[in-house]
C-alpha positions as a printed NumPy array, in Angstrom:
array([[  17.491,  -74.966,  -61.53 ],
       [  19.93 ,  -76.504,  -63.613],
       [  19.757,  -78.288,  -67.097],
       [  17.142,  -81.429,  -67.068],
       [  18.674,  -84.58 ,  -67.39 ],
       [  18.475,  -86.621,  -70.106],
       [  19.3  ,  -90.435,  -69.111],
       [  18.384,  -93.764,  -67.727],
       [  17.8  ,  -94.108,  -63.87 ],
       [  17.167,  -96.881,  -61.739],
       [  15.107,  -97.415,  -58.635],
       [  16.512,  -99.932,  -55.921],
       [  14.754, -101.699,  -53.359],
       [  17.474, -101.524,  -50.888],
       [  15.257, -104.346,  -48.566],
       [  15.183, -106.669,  -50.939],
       [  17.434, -109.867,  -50.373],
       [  17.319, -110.398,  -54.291],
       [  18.394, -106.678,  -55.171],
       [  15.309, -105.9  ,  -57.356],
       [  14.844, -103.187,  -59.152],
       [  12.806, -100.766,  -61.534],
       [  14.856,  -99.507,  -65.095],
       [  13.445,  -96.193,  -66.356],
       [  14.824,  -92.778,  -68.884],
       [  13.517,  -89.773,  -68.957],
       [  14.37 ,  -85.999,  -70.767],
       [  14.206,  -84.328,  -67.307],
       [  15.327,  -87.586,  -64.94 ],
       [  14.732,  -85.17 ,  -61.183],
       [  11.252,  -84.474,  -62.496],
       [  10.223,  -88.279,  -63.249],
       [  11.427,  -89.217,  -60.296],
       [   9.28 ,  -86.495,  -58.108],
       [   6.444,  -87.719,  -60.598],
       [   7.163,  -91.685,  -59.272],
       [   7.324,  -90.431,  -55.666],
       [   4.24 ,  -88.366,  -55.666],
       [   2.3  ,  -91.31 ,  -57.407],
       [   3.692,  -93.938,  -54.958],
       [   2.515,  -91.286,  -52.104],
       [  -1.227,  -91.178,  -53.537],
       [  -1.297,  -95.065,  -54.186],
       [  -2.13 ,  -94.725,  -57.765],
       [   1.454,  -95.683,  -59.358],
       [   1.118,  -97.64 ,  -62.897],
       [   3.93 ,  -99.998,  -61.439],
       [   1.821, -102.424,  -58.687],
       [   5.272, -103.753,  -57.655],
       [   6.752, -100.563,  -56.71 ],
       [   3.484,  -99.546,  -55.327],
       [   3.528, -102.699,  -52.882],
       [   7.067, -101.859,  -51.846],
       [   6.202,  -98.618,  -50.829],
       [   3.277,  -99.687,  -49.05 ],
       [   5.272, -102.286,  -47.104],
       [   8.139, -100.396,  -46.247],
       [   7.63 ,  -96.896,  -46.957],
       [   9.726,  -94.55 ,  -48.875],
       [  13.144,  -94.856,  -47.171],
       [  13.676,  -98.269,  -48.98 ],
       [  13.52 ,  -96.865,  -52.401],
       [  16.651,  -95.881,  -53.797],
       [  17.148,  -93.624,  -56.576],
       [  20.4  ,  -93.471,  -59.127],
       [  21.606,  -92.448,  -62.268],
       [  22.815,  -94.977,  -64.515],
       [  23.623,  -93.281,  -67.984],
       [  23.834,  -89.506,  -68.562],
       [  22.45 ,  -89.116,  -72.125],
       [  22.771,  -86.441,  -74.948],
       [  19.44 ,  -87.838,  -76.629],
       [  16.192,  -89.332,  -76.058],
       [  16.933,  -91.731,  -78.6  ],
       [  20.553,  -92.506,  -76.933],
       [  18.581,  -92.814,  -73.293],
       [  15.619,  -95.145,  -75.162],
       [  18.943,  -97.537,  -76.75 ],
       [  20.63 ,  -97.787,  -73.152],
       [  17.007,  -98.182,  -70.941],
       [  16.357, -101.177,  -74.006],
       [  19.39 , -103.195,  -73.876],
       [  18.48 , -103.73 ,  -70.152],
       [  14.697, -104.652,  -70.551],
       [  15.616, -106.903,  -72.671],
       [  18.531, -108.856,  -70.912],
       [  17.155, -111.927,  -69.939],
       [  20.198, -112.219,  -67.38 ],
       [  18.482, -109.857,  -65.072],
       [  14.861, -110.492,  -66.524],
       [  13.952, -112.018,  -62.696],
       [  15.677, -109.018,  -60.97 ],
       [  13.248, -106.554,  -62.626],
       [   9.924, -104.365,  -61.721],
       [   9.223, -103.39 ,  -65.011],
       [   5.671, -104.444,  -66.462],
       [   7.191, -103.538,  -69.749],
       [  10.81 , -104.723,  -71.816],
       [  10.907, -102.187,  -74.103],
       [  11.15 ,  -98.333,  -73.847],
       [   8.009,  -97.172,  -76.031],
       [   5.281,  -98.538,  -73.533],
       [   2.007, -100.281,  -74.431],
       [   0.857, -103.181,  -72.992],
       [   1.251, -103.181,  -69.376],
       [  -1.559, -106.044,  -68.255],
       [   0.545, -108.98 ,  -69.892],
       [   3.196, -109.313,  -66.999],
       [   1.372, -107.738,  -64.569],
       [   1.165, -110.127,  -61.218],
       [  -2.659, -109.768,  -61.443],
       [  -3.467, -110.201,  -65.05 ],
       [  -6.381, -112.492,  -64.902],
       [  -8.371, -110.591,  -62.264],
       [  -7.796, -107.271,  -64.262],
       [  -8.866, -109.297,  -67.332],
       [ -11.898, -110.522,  -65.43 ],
       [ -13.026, -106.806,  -64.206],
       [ -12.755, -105.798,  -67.709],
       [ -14.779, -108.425,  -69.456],
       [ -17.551, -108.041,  -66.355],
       [ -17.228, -104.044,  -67.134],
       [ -17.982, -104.647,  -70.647],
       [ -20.585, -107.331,  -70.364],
       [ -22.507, -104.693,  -68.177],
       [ -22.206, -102.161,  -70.657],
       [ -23.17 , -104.354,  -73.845],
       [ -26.631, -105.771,  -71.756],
       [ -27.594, -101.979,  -70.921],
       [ -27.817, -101.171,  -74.206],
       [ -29.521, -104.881,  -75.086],
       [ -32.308, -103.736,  -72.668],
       [ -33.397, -100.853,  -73.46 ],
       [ -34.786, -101.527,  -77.006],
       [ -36.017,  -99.307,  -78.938],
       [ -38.035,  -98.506,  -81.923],
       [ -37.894,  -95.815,  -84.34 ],
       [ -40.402,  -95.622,  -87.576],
       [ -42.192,  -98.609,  -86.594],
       [ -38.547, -100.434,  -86.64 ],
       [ -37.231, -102.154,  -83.8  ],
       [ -33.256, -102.063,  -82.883],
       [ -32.083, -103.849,  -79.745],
       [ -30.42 , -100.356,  -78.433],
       [ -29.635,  -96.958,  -79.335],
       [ -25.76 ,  -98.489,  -80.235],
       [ -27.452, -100.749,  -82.981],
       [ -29.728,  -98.128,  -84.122],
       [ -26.738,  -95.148,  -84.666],
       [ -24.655,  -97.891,  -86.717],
       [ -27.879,  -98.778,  -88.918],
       [ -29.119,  -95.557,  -89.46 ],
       [ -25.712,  -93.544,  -89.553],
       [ -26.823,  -91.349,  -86.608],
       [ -25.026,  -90.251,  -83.197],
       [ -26.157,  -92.368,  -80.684],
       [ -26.647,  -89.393,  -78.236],
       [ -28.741,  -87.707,  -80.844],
       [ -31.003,  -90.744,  -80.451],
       [ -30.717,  -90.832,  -76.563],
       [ -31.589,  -87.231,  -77.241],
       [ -34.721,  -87.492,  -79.738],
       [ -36.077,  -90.583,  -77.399],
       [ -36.204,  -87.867,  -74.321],
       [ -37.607,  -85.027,  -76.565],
       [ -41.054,  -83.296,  -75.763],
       [ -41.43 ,  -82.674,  -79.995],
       [ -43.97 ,  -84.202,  -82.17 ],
       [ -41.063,  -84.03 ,  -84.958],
       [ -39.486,  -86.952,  -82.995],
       [ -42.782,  -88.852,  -81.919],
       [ -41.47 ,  -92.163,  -83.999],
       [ -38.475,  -92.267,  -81.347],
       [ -39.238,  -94.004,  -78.402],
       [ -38.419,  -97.503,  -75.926],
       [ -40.247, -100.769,  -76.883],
       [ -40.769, -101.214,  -72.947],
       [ -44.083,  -99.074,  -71.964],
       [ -42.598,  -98.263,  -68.112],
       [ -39.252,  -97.463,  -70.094],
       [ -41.292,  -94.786,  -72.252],
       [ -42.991,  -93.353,  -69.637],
       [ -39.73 ,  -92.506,  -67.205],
       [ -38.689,  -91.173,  -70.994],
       [ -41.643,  -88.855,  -71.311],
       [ -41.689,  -87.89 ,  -67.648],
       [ -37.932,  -87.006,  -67.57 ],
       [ -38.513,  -85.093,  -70.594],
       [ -41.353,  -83.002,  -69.02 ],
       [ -39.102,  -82.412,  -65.811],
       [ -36.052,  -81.221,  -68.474],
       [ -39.038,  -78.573,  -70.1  ],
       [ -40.071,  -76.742,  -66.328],
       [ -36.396,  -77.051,  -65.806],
       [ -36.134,  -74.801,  -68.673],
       [ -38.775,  -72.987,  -68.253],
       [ -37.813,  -71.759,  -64.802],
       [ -34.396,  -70.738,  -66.11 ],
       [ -35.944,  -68.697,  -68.722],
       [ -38.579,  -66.985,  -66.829],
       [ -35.516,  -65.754,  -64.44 ],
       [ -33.977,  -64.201,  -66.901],
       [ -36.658,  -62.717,  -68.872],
       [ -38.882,  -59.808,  -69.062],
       [ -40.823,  -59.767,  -72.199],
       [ -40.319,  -58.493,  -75.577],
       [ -39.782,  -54.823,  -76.723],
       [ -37.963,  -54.159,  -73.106],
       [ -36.335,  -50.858,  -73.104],
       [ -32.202,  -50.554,  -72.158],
       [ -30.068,  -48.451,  -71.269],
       [ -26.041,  -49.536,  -72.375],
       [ -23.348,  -46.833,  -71.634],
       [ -26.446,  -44.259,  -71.467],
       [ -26.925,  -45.617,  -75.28 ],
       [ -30.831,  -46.036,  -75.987],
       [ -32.253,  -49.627,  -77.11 ],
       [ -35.166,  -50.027,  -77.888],
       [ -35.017,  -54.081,  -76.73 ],
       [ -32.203,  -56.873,  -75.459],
       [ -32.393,  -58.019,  -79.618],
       [ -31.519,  -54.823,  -80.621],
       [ -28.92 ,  -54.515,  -78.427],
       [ -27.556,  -57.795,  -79.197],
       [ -27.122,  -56.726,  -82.801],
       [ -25.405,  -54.251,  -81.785],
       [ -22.872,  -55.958,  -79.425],
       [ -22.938,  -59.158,  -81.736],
       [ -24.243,  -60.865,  -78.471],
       [ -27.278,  -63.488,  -77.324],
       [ -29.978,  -61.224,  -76.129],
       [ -30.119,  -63.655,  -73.424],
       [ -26.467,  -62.808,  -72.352],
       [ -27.719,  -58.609,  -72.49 ],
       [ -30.145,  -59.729,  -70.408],
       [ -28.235,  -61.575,  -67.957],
       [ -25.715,  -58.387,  -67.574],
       [ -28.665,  -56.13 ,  -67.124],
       [ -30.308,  -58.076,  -64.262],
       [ -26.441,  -58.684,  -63.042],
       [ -25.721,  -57.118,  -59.701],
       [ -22.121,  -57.41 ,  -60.499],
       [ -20.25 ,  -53.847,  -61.07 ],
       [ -18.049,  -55.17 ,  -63.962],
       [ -22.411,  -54.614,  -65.738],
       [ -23.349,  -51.697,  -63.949],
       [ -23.325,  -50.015,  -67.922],
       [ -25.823,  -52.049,  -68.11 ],
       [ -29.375,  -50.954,  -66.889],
       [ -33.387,  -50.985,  -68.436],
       [ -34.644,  -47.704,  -69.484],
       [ -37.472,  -48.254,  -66.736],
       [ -35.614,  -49.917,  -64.578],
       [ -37.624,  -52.3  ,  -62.064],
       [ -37.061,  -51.398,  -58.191],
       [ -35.066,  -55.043,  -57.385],
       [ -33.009,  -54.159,  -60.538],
       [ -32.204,  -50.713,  -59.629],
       [ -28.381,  -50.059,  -60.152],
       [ -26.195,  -47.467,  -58.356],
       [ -23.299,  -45.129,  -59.761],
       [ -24.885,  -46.758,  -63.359],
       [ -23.577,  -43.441,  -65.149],
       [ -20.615,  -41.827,  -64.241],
       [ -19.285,  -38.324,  -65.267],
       [ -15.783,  -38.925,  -66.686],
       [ -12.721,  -35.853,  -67.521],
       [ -10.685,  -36.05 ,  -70.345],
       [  -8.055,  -33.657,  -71.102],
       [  -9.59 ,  -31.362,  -68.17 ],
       [ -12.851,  -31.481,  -69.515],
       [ -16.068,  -32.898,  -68.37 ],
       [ -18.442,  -34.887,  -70.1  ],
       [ -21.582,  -36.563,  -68.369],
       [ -21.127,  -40.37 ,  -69.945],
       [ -18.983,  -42.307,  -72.258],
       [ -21.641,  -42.303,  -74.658],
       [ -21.531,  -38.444,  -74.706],
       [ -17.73 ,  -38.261,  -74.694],
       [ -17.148,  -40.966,  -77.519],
       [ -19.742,  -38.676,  -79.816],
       [ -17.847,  -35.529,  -79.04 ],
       [ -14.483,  -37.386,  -79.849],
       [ -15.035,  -39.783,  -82.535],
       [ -14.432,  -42.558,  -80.256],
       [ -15.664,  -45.845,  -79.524],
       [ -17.103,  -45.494,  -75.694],
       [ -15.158,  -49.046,  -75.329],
       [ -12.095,  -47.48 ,  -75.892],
       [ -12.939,  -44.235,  -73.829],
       [ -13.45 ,  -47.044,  -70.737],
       [ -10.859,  -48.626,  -71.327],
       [  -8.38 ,  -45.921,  -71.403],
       [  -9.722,  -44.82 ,  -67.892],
       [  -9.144,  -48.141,  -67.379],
       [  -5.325,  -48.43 ,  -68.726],
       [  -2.508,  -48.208,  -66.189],
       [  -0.432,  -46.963,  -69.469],
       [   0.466,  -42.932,  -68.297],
       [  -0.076,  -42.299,  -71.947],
       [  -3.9  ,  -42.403,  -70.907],
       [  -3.451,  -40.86 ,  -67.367],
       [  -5.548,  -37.89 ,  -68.776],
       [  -8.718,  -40.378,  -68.814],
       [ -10.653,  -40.749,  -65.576],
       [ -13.71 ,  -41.016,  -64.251],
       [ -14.682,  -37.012,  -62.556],
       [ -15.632,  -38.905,  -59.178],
       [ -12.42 ,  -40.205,  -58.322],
       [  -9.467,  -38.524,  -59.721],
       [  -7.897,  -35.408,  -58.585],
       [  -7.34 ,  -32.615,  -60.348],
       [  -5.031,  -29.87 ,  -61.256],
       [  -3.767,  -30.64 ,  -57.56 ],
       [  -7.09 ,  -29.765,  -56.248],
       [  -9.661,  -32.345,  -55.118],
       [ -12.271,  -32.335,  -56.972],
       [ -15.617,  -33.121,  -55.268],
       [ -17.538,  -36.106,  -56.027],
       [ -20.01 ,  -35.526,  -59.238],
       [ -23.94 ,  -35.951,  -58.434],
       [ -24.483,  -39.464,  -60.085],
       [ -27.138,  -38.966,  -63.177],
       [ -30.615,  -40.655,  -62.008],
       [ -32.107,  -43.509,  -64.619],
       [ -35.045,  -40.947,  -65.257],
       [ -32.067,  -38.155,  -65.915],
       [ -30.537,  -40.866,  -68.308],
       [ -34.251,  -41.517,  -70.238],
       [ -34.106,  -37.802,  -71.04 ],
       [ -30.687,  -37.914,  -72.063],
       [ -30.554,  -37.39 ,  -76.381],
       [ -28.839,  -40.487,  -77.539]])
Protein backbone atom coordinates (compact mmCIF):
# COMPACT_ATOMS: atom_id res chain seq x y z
CA UNK A 1 0.00 0.00 0.00
CA UNK A 2 1.22 3.26 -0.73
CA UNK A 3 1.29 6.62 1.29
CA UNK A 4 -2.45 7.78 2.45
CA UNK A 5 -3.61 10.70 0.86
CA UNK A 6 -4.04 13.73 2.33
CA UNK A 7 -6.62 16.01 0.23
CA UNK A 8 -10.05 17.06 -0.76
CA UNK A 9 -12.20 14.64 -2.96
CA UNK A 10 -15.38 14.95 -4.52
CA UNK A 11 -18.23 12.59 -5.20
CA UNK A 12 -20.27 13.10 -8.56
CA UNK A 13 -23.58 12.04 -9.37
CA UNK A 14 -22.87 11.36 -12.92
CA UNK A 15 -27.09 11.00 -13.48
CA UNK A 16 -27.78 14.05 -12.38
CA UNK A 17 -28.91 16.70 -15.09
CA UNK A 18 -27.75 19.50 -12.55
CA UNK A 19 -24.17 17.92 -11.91
CA UNK A 20 -24.55 17.64 -8.08
CA UNK A 21 -22.20 16.75 -5.96
CA UNK A 22 -20.74 15.86 -2.39
CA UNK A 23 -17.20 18.01 -1.24
CA UNK A 24 -15.21 16.04 1.35
CA UNK A 25 -10.98 15.81 2.78
CA UNK A 26 -9.63 13.33 4.44
CA UNK A 27 -5.76 12.22 5.86
CA UNK A 28 -6.10 8.83 4.07
CA UNK A 29 -8.68 9.96 0.98
CA UNK A 30 -8.88 5.72 -0.52
CA UNK A 31 -9.91 4.80 3.00
CA UNK A 32 -12.86 7.49 3.39
CA UNK A 33 -14.01 6.70 0.37
CA UNK A 34 -14.27 2.68 1.08
CA UNK A 35 -15.78 4.04 4.49
CA UNK A 36 -18.66 6.17 2.21
CA UNK A 37 -19.17 3.09 0.01
CA UNK A 38 -19.55 0.55 2.69
CA UNK A 39 -22.03 2.95 4.57
CA UNK A 40 -24.04 3.70 1.37
CA UNK A 41 -24.05 -0.34 0.93
CA UNK A 42 -25.60 -0.89 4.59
CA UNK A 43 -28.08 2.15 4.20
CA UNK A 44 -26.88 3.88 7.23
CA UNK A 45 -24.78 6.85 5.49
CA UNK A 46 -24.90 10.30 7.62
CA UNK A 47 -25.48 12.02 4.11
CA UNK A 48 -29.54 11.16 3.28
CA UNK A 49 -28.85 12.68 -0.18
CA UNK A 50 -26.14 10.45 -1.16
CA UNK A 51 -27.92 7.68 0.51
CA UNK A 52 -31.09 8.30 -1.83
CA UNK A 53 -28.84 8.37 -4.87
CA UNK A 54 -27.51 5.20 -4.20
CA UNK A 55 -30.71 3.73 -3.50
CA UNK A 56 -32.14 5.00 -6.80
CA UNK A 57 -29.48 4.22 -9.00
CA UNK A 58 -27.05 2.10 -7.39
CA UNK A 59 -23.39 2.48 -7.11
CA UNK A 60 -22.29 2.87 -10.76
CA UNK A 61 -23.61 6.54 -10.71
CA UNK A 62 -21.33 7.69 -8.04
CA UNK A 63 -18.23 9.05 -9.15
CA UNK A 64 -15.23 9.45 -7.18
CA UNK A 65 -12.16 12.16 -7.80
CA UNK A 66 -9.46 13.89 -6.38
CA UNK A 67 -9.59 17.48 -6.33
CA UNK A 68 -6.52 18.82 -4.25
CA UNK A 69 -3.52 16.69 -3.18
CA UNK A 70 -2.61 18.17 0.24
CA UNK A 71 0.59 18.25 2.47
CA UNK A 72 -1.66 19.05 5.66
CA UNK A 73 -4.85 18.51 7.28
CA UNK A 74 -5.04 22.03 7.89
CA UNK A 75 -4.13 22.83 4.01
CA UNK A 76 -6.99 20.01 2.97
CA UNK A 77 -9.60 21.69 5.81
CA UNK A 78 -8.66 25.55 3.93
CA UNK A 79 -9.31 24.06 0.29
CA UNK A 80 -12.62 21.60 1.36
CA UNK A 81 -13.84 25.34 3.17
CA UNK A 82 -13.51 27.75 0.45
CA UNK A 83 -15.94 25.42 -1.46
CA UNK A 84 -18.65 24.92 1.32
CA UNK A 85 -18.82 28.13 1.55
CA UNK A 86 -19.18 29.42 -2.14
CA UNK A 87 -22.52 30.39 -2.48
CA UNK A 88 -21.98 30.08 -6.41
CA UNK A 89 -22.29 26.38 -6.17
CA UNK A 90 -24.27 26.41 -2.75
CA UNK A 91 -27.43 24.69 -4.96
CA UNK A 92 -25.03 22.19 -6.66
CA UNK A 93 -24.07 20.66 -3.28
CA UNK A 94 -24.87 17.38 -0.99
CA UNK A 95 -23.26 18.54 1.89
CA UNK A 96 -25.50 18.87 5.17
CA UNK A 97 -22.63 20.89 6.44
CA UNK A 98 -20.48 24.34 4.93
CA UNK A 99 -17.72 24.09 6.93
CA UNK A 100 -15.00 21.39 7.45
CA UNK A 101 -15.15 20.83 11.40
CA UNK A 102 -18.73 19.18 11.42
CA UNK A 103 -21.50 19.73 13.97
CA UNK A 104 -24.79 20.37 13.21
CA UNK A 105 -26.04 18.23 10.55
CA UNK A 106 -30.15 18.44 11.19
CA UNK A 107 -30.28 22.25 10.10
CA UNK A 108 -30.13 21.62 6.21
CA UNK A 109 -31.10 18.34 6.28
CA UNK A 110 -34.26 17.77 3.69
CA UNK A 111 -36.17 16.26 6.67
CA UNK A 112 -35.48 18.54 9.53
CA UNK A 113 -38.85 18.94 11.02
CA UNK A 114 -39.78 15.24 11.14
CA UNK A 115 -36.31 14.46 12.78
CA UNK A 116 -37.10 17.39 15.12
CA UNK A 117 -40.51 15.91 15.77
CA UNK A 118 -39.09 12.19 16.61
CA UNK A 119 -36.80 13.82 18.94
CA UNK A 120 -39.11 15.97 20.96
CA UNK A 121 -41.74 12.73 21.00
CA UNK A 122 -38.45 10.61 22.17
CA UNK A 123 -37.88 12.97 24.89
CA UNK A 124 -41.40 13.66 25.98
CA UNK A 125 -41.58 9.78 26.51
CA UNK A 126 -38.63 9.73 28.49
CA UNK A 127 -39.42 12.89 30.79
CA UNK A 128 -43.31 11.26 31.59
CA UNK A 129 -41.57 7.80 32.58
CA UNK A 130 -39.80 9.24 35.08
CA UNK A 131 -43.03 11.70 36.06
CA UNK A 132 -44.86 8.37 36.73
CA UNK A 133 -43.17 6.50 38.68
CA UNK A 134 -43.01 8.70 41.86
CA UNK A 135 -41.40 7.96 44.51
CA UNK A 136 -40.81 8.56 48.11
CA UNK A 137 -37.87 8.31 50.19
CA UNK A 138 -37.89 9.30 54.17
CA UNK A 139 -41.43 10.06 54.15
CA UNK A 140 -40.53 12.67 51.15
CA UNK A 141 -42.12 12.53 47.95
CA UNK A 142 -40.08 13.35 44.51
CA UNK A 143 -41.92 13.01 41.20
CA UNK A 144 -39.04 10.41 39.92
CA UNK A 145 -35.84 8.95 40.71
CA UNK A 146 -34.25 11.99 38.17
CA UNK A 147 -35.71 14.64 40.69
CA UNK A 148 -34.76 12.74 43.66
CA UNK A 149 -30.69 12.16 42.53
CA UNK A 150 -30.54 16.09 41.77
CA UNK A 151 -32.16 16.90 45.34
CA UNK A 152 -30.42 14.59 47.31
CA UNK A 153 -26.98 14.53 45.37
CA UNK A 154 -27.30 10.76 44.72
CA UNK A 155 -26.87 8.52 41.43
CA UNK A 156 -30.04 7.95 40.12
CA UNK A 157 -29.25 4.20 39.52
CA UNK A 158 -28.25 3.93 43.12
CA UNK A 159 -31.86 4.92 43.81
CA UNK A 160 -33.34 2.62 41.03
CA UNK A 161 -31.07 0.28 42.91
CA UNK A 162 -32.08 0.89 46.74
CA UNK A 163 -35.98 1.01 45.49
CA UNK A 164 -35.42 -2.83 44.16
CA UNK A 165 -33.36 -3.86 47.28
CA UNK A 166 -34.51 -6.82 49.62
CA UNK A 167 -32.57 -4.70 52.81
CA UNK A 168 -34.24 -3.21 55.73
CA UNK A 169 -31.27 -0.50 55.51
CA UNK A 170 -33.18 0.83 52.43
CA UNK A 171 -36.89 0.23 53.67
CA UNK A 172 -37.57 4.29 53.36
CA UNK A 173 -36.96 3.78 49.44
CA UNK A 174 -39.82 2.82 47.66
CA UNK A 175 -42.79 3.94 44.66
CA UNK A 176 -45.75 6.10 45.88
CA UNK A 177 -47.98 3.72 43.56
CA UNK A 178 -48.84 0.42 45.78
CA UNK A 179 -48.97 -2.03 42.36
CA UNK A 180 -45.63 -0.09 41.43
CA UNK A 181 -44.09 -1.29 44.92
CA UNK A 182 -45.16 -4.55 44.74
CA UNK A 183 -43.64 -5.47 40.98
CA UNK A 184 -40.55 -3.60 43.02
CA UNK A 185 -40.55 -6.06 45.88
CA UNK A 186 -41.40 -9.05 43.72
CA UNK A 187 -38.60 -8.33 41.16
CA UNK A 188 -36.37 -7.93 43.99
CA UNK A 189 -37.23 -11.39 45.47
CA UNK A 190 -36.81 -13.00 41.87
CA UNK A 191 -33.09 -11.01 41.69
CA UNK A 192 -32.34 -12.88 45.50
CA UNK A 193 -33.21 -16.89 44.17
CA UNK A 194 -31.48 -15.66 41.12
CA UNK A 195 -28.58 -15.28 43.31
CA UNK A 196 -29.05 -17.76 45.34
CA UNK A 197 -29.03 -20.43 42.66
CA UNK A 198 -25.77 -19.04 41.29
CA UNK A 199 -24.20 -19.34 44.57
CA UNK A 200 -25.33 -22.68 45.61
CA UNK A 201 -23.64 -23.90 42.10
CA UNK A 202 -20.65 -22.84 42.96
CA UNK A 203 -20.39 -23.59 46.52
CA UNK A 204 -19.59 -26.27 48.89
CA UNK A 205 -19.43 -25.02 52.36
CA UNK A 206 -16.86 -23.57 54.51
CA UNK A 207 -13.52 -25.14 55.69
CA UNK A 208 -13.46 -27.22 52.15
CA UNK A 209 -10.20 -28.87 51.72
CA UNK A 210 -7.94 -28.16 48.19
CA UNK A 211 -5.58 -29.37 46.54
CA UNK A 212 -3.51 -26.45 44.13
CA UNK A 213 -0.34 -27.78 42.31
CA UNK A 214 -0.44 -30.77 45.00
CA UNK A 215 -0.12 -27.61 47.55
CA UNK A 216 -2.42 -28.31 50.73
CA UNK A 217 -5.30 -25.68 51.69
CA UNK A 218 -6.98 -25.98 54.21
CA UNK A 219 -10.19 -23.90 52.44
CA UNK A 220 -11.00 -21.76 48.95
CA UNK A 221 -10.21 -18.42 51.57
CA UNK A 222 -7.06 -19.64 52.31
CA UNK A 223 -6.21 -20.29 49.07
CA UNK A 224 -7.38 -17.06 47.86
CA UNK A 225 -4.90 -15.35 50.16
CA UNK A 226 -2.58 -17.05 48.81
CA UNK A 227 -3.24 -16.45 45.05
CA UNK A 228 -4.57 -12.83 45.90
CA UNK A 229 -7.86 -14.21 44.32
CA UNK A 230 -11.94 -14.27 45.16
CA UNK A 231 -12.45 -17.56 46.82
CA UNK A 232 -15.33 -17.67 44.60
CA UNK A 233 -13.02 -17.58 41.46
CA UNK A 234 -10.78 -20.81 43.39
CA UNK A 235 -13.84 -22.26 43.51
CA UNK A 236 -15.00 -21.85 40.11
CA UNK A 237 -11.45 -23.34 38.76
CA UNK A 238 -11.80 -26.25 41.09
CA UNK A 239 -15.29 -27.34 39.95
CA UNK A 240 -13.93 -26.27 36.24
CA UNK A 241 -13.78 -29.19 33.87
CA UNK A 242 -11.54 -27.16 31.74
CA UNK A 243 -7.72 -28.54 31.56
CA UNK A 244 -6.16 -25.00 31.59
CA UNK A 245 -7.62 -25.86 36.02
CA UNK A 246 -6.87 -29.33 36.17
CA UNK A 247 -4.06 -27.95 39.14
CA UNK A 248 -6.88 -27.36 40.60
CA UNK A 249 -8.71 -30.18 42.60
CA UNK A 250 -10.46 -30.66 46.50
CA UNK A 251 -8.49 -32.69 48.82
CA UNK A 252 -11.66 -35.10 48.93
CA UNK A 253 -12.61 -34.64 45.80
CA UNK A 254 -16.48 -35.35 45.06
CA UNK A 255 -17.10 -38.21 42.31
CA UNK A 256 -18.79 -35.50 39.53
CA UNK A 257 -15.68 -33.35 40.32
CA UNK A 258 -13.17 -35.98 39.92
CA UNK A 259 -10.25 -34.69 37.65
CA UNK A 260 -7.89 -36.79 35.48
CA UNK A 261 -3.97 -36.43 34.84
CA UNK A 262 -4.58 -33.63 37.99
CA UNK A 263 -0.76 -34.28 38.96
CA UNK A 264 1.74 -34.86 36.59
CA UNK A 265 5.38 -36.11 37.09
CA UNK A 266 7.61 -33.52 35.37
CA UNK A 267 11.90 -33.96 34.41
CA UNK A 268 14.11 -31.29 34.76
CA UNK A 269 17.64 -31.48 33.89
CA UNK A 270 17.14 -35.46 33.58
CA UNK A 271 15.68 -35.72 36.79
CA UNK A 272 12.33 -36.66 38.03
CA UNK A 273 10.25 -35.09 40.43
CA UNK A 274 6.52 -36.19 41.18
CA UNK A 275 4.78 -32.43 41.04
CA UNK A 276 5.64 -28.86 40.59
CA UNK A 277 5.05 -28.32 44.08
CA UNK A 278 7.83 -30.88 44.89
CA UNK A 279 10.19 -29.62 42.19
CA UNK A 280 9.80 -25.77 43.03
CA UNK A 281 10.81 -26.83 46.91
CA UNK A 282 13.80 -28.77 45.74
CA UNK A 283 14.82 -25.76 43.44
CA UNK A 284 13.92 -22.63 45.07
CA UNK A 285 11.41 -21.96 42.52
CA UNK A 286 8.10 -20.63 42.19
CA UNK A 287 5.93 -23.82 40.78
CA UNK A 288 4.45 -20.92 38.35
CA UNK A 289 7.58 -20.51 36.87
CA UNK A 290 8.50 -24.33 36.84
CA UNK A 291 4.98 -24.56 34.55
CA UNK A 292 5.64 -22.16 32.72
CA UNK A 293 9.02 -23.05 31.59
CA UNK A 294 7.56 -26.51 30.49
CA UNK A 295 5.38 -24.36 29.00
CA UNK A 296 7.98 -21.91 27.07
CA UNK A 297 8.76 -22.63 23.42
CA UNK A 298 12.19 -20.64 24.37
CA UNK A 299 15.05 -23.80 23.85
CA UNK A 300 16.66 -22.12 26.78
CA UNK A 301 13.91 -24.11 28.83
CA UNK A 302 13.81 -27.24 26.52
CA UNK A 303 15.22 -29.14 29.62
CA UNK A 304 11.63 -28.59 31.37
CA UNK A 305 8.91 -31.09 30.55
CA UNK A 306 6.38 -32.87 31.81
CA UNK A 307 7.90 -37.03 32.29
CA UNK A 308 4.64 -38.23 30.33
CA UNK A 309 5.28 -36.71 27.17
CA UNK A 310 8.77 -35.88 26.34
CA UNK A 311 11.40 -38.15 25.16
CA UNK A 312 14.39 -38.73 26.54
CA UNK A 313 18.04 -39.18 26.09
CA UNK A 314 16.74 -40.53 22.58
CA UNK A 315 14.85 -43.18 24.30
CA UNK A 316 11.08 -43.08 24.83
CA UNK A 317 10.30 -42.87 27.93
CA UNK A 318 7.09 -44.64 29.04
CA UNK A 319 4.19 -42.83 30.26
CA UNK A 320 4.44 -42.10 34.28
CA UNK A 321 1.50 -43.76 36.48
CA UNK A 322 -0.59 -40.52 37.17
CA UNK A 323 -0.55 -39.88 41.23
CA UNK A 324 -4.25 -40.75 42.58
CA UNK A 325 -6.05 -37.70 44.74
CA UNK A 326 -5.74 -40.12 47.84
CA UNK A 327 -1.77 -40.51 46.75
CA UNK A 328 -1.78 -36.59 46.62
CA UNK A 329 -3.64 -36.29 50.42
CA UNK A 330 -0.63 -38.26 51.67
CA UNK A 331 1.72 -36.28 49.86
CA UNK A 332 3.93 -33.85 52.72
CA UNK A 333 3.25 -30.38 51.56
Amino acid sequence: MGKPIIGVYKISNTLCPEGKYYIGYSCNIRRRWNNHKRDLKNGKHINIYLQNVYNKYGADCLQYEILHDCETKEEAQDYETSYLQDLTIRDKLYNLLYDSIGGDTITHHPNREQIIEKIKAKRKLQTNYRKDAAIVIDGVNYSGITEAGKILNIPSRTINDRIYSSSSKFINYHFLDEKKQKKAEEKGRIRIENKKKINKEFSTGRGVPILIDNIYYSAFADAAKVFNLDASTISKRVKSKNKLYSNYQYATIPDEYVKTNCIRQIVIDNIYYKSLSHAGRDLGISHVNIRNRIKSPNPKFANYFYADSKVLDDEIMPSLPLLSVRDADNHEV
